[in-house]
N, C-alpha and C positions, 0 to 999 in steps of 0.2 A: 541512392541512399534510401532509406527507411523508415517508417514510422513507427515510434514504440509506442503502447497503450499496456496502462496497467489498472484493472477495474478490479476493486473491492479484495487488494493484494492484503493478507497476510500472514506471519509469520510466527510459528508457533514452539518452543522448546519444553516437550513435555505441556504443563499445565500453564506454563508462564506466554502469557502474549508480548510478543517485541515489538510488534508490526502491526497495524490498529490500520485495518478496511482503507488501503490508500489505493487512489484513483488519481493518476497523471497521462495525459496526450502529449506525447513527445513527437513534435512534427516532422516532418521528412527534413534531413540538413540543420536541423536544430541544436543548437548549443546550450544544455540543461546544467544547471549546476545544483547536488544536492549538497545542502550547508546545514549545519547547526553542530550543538556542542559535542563531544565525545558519549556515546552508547546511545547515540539517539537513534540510530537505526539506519546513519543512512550505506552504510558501509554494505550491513546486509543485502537491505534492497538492490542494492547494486549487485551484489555476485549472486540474487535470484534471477536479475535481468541472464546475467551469465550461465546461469543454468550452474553456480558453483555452491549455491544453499536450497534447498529443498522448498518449495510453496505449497504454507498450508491450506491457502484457500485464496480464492478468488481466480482472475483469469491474465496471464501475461500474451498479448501478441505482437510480435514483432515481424513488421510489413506484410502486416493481415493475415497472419498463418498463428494460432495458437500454439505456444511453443513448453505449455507446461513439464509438459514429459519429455523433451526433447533434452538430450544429450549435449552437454557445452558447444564442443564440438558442430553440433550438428544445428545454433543456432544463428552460425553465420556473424557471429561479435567480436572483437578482439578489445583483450585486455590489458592495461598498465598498472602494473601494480606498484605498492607504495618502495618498495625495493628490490625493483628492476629484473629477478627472477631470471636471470640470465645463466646458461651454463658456462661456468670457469674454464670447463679446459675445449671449450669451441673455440675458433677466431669470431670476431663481429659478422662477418661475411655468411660462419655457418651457424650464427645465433638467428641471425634473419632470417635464410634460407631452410632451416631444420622444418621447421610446422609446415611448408611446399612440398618439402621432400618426402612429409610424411603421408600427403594426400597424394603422392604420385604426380606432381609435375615435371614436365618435360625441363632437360639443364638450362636449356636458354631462355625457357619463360621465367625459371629462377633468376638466374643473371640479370635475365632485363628487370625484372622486380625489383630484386636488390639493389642493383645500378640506381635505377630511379630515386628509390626511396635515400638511398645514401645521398644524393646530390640534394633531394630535397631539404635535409638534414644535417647538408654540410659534414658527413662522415665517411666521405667517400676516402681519403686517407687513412683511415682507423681498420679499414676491412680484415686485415690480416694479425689486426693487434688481436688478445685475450682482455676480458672486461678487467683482469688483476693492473692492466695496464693503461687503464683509461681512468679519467676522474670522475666524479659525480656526475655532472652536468653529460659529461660523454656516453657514460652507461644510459641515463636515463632515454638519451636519443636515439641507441640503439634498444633500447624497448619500444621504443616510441614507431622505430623505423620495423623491428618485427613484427607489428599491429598493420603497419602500413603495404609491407608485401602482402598482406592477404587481401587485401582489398575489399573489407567484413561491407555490411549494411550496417553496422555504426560499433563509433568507436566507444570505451568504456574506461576511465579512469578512475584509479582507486587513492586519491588524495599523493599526486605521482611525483610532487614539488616538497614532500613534506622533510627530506632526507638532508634536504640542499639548503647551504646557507645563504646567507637573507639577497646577497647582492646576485648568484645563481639564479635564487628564484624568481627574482624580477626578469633575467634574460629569457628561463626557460617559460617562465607565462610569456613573454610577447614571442616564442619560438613556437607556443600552442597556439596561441590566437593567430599567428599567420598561418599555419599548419591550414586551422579552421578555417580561417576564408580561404583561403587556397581550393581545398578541398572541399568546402563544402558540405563537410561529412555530419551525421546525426553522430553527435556524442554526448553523452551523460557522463559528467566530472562529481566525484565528492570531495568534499573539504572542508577542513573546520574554517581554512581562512578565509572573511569577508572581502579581502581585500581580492585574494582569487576570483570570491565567486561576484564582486560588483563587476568585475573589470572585467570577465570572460563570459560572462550569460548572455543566451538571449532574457533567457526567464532563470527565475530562481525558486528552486521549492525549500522552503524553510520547514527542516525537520525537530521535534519535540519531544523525545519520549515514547518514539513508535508512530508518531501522528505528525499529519501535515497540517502546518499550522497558517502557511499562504505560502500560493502560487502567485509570482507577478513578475515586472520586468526590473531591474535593479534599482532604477530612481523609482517606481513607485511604492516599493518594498519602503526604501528610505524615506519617501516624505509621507507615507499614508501606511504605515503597518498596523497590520488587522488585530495584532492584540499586544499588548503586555509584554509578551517574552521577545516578539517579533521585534518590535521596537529596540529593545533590549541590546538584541543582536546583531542587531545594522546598524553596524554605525561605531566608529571608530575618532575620539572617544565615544562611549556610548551617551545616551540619549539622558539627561536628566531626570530624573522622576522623584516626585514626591507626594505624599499623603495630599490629603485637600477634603474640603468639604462645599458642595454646595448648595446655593439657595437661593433664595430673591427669585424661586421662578424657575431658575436654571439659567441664571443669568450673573451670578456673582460667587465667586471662589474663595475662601478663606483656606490660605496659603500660610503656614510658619506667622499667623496671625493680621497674616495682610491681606487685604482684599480686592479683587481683579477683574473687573466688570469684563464678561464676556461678547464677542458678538452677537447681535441678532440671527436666529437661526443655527446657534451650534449643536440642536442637538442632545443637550444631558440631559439627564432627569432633572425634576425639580427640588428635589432634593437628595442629599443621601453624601456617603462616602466615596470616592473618587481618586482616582490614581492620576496626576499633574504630572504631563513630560512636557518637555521643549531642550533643542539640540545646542552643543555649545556655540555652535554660530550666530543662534536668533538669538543672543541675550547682548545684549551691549551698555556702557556705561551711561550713565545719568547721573543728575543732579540726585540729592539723597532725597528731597521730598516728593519727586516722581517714582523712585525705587520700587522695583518687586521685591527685592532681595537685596540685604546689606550685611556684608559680612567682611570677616581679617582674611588677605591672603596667605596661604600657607604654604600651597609650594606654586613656583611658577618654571613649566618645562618648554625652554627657548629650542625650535627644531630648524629654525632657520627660514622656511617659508610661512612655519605659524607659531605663535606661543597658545600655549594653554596655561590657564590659570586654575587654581583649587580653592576655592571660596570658604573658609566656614559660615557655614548660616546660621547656626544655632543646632539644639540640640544633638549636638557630634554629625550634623548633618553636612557634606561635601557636594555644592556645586560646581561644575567645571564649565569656564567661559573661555572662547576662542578670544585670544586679543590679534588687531593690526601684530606685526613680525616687530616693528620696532617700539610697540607699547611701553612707556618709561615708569614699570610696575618693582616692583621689588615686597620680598615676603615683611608682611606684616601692617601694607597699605592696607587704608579701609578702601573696601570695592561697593560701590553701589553701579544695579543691572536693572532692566527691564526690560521686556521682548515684545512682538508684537503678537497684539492677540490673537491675528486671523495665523499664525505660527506654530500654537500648542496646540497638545494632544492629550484628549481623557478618555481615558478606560475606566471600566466597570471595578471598581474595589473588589468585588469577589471573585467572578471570573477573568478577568483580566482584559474581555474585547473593547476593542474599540466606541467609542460614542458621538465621535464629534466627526 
């Protein structure tokens, strides 16, 4: 397998920048996941890696050979795309085998390819079907198995889970993550889903608007995100946040009117405006004159291993608190919360990074 480096990559349509000077070390056998919300760019990036969007500047190489000019083709990647790209009137058999046949492989290193990959893939009985004859989940593994007879220097996925419904998806992520240890192989995955990119990363680059906003490994993304949006976006429900003000020093918070003596050594300025996160786990119930936060429940959604609660706090403001599964809450309880302080997270009111 291979390493991919991408120094000071970006992407340019006409006048408009999409893709803002990105720099990632993707290591040999590495499993990258690019994540964030829809047009952030990570799609592009990905079919530049491919050699399927044009770079306007900086430098791509892939297992140490500079591959800007280099033809899709000719840069040894294989792709999956978000719907399967497969031709209708082949069998499975010469959907895999077609891209061999086209570089001039001998029939029986075809064969054994194919063979291979089918058994890997558990579609070794589909070979003779047409994709019109397969379901979701089946197509998607004969894309998955046409990537795999090439035997690329790393594989590329174009958000490949996003067609399939919900209970699918979950099979065909743990058919990727075995794939990956199996193989071993350098792949780069995009997705908008968190839940994909916690569960299959080694690392995760969270993308923003053309810009990478942090590079890390999935729990550090989730307890230490480097700013604002980052936070935002990991984490399922998302992360709490609200206004805040502090002072004393850099030492006490005035919160929705209440005040939250910090640790020693957190870090803020000593004074100023201030962005308040903390995630629905770390808040838990209290007595009301211990309270951070007291407010009417308004909805509460029972999932079976967790409940979530929806707080109002004031000002049309909605917190959300994980409860124990059998919490005996019902809408329109008052809820009093409070978290622990070494727990929260402050960011910069104007720019958004990180402080604490």
């Amino acid at each position: 397998m291979a390493g991919i480096e991408l120094k000071q990559i970006q992407k340019s349509y006409g006048a408009t920048r999409v893709i803002h000077d990105v720099d990632i070390q993707i290591e040999s056998g590495e499993f990258l996941v690019l994540v964030g919300p829809s047009g952030c760019g990570k799609s592009t990036l990905l079919r530049m890696i491919a050699g399927l969007e044009e770079i306007s500047g900086g430098t791509l190489d892939i297992d140490g050979r500079t591959v800007n000019l280099l033809a899709p083709a000719d840069r040894n990647v294989a792709m999956v795309f978000q719907d399967y790209a497969l031709y209708p009137h082949m069998s499975v058999r010469e959907n895999m085998s077609f891209g061999l046949k086209m570089r001039g492989g001998s029939e029986s290193e075809i064969e054994k390819r194919v063979a291979h990959a089918a058994d890997i893939l558990k579609i070794r009985d589909f070979l003779d079907r047409r994709p019109a004859q397969l379901s979701g989940g089946q197509r998607q593994r004969v894309a998955m198995g046409r990537a795999i007879v090439r035997e690329p220097a790393a594989f590329l996925f174009d958000e490949p889970l996003s067609n399939l419904d919900a209970a699918l998806r979950v099979e065909m992520r743990l058919e990727i993550a075995k794939l990956h240890n199996r193989m071993k192989a350098t792949t780069v995955y995009v997705t908008h889903d968190q839940v994909e990119a916690m569960t299959l990363a080694d690392r995760i680059v969270v993308m923003n608007s053309g810009v990478v906003e942090q590079i890390g490994k999935p729990l550090d993304l989730y307890h230490k995100p480097a700013s604002l949006f980052v936070a935002r976006f990991i984490g399922s429900p998302t992360m709490n946040t609200l206004p805040a003000e502090v002072s004393g020093g850099g030492v006490e918070l005035d919160i929705l009117g209440r005040t939250i003596s910090l640790p020693a050594g957190t870090g803020v300025p000593g004074s100023g405006s201030i962005t308040f996160g903390i995630r629905p786990e770390d808040l838990k119930r209290c007595a009301p004159e211990d309270a951070w936060f007291s407010g009417e429940l308004a909805v509460a959604e029972r999932l079976g291993s967790q409940t979530y609660g929806y707080v109002e706090v004031g000002h049309s403001r909605m917190l959300t608190v994980e409860f124990p599964r059998d919490e005996p809450i019902s809408v329109g309880d008052a809820i009093h919360v409070r978290g622990d302080p070494d727990r929260i997270h402050l960011f910069d009111g104007s720019t958004g990074k990180r402080l604490n």
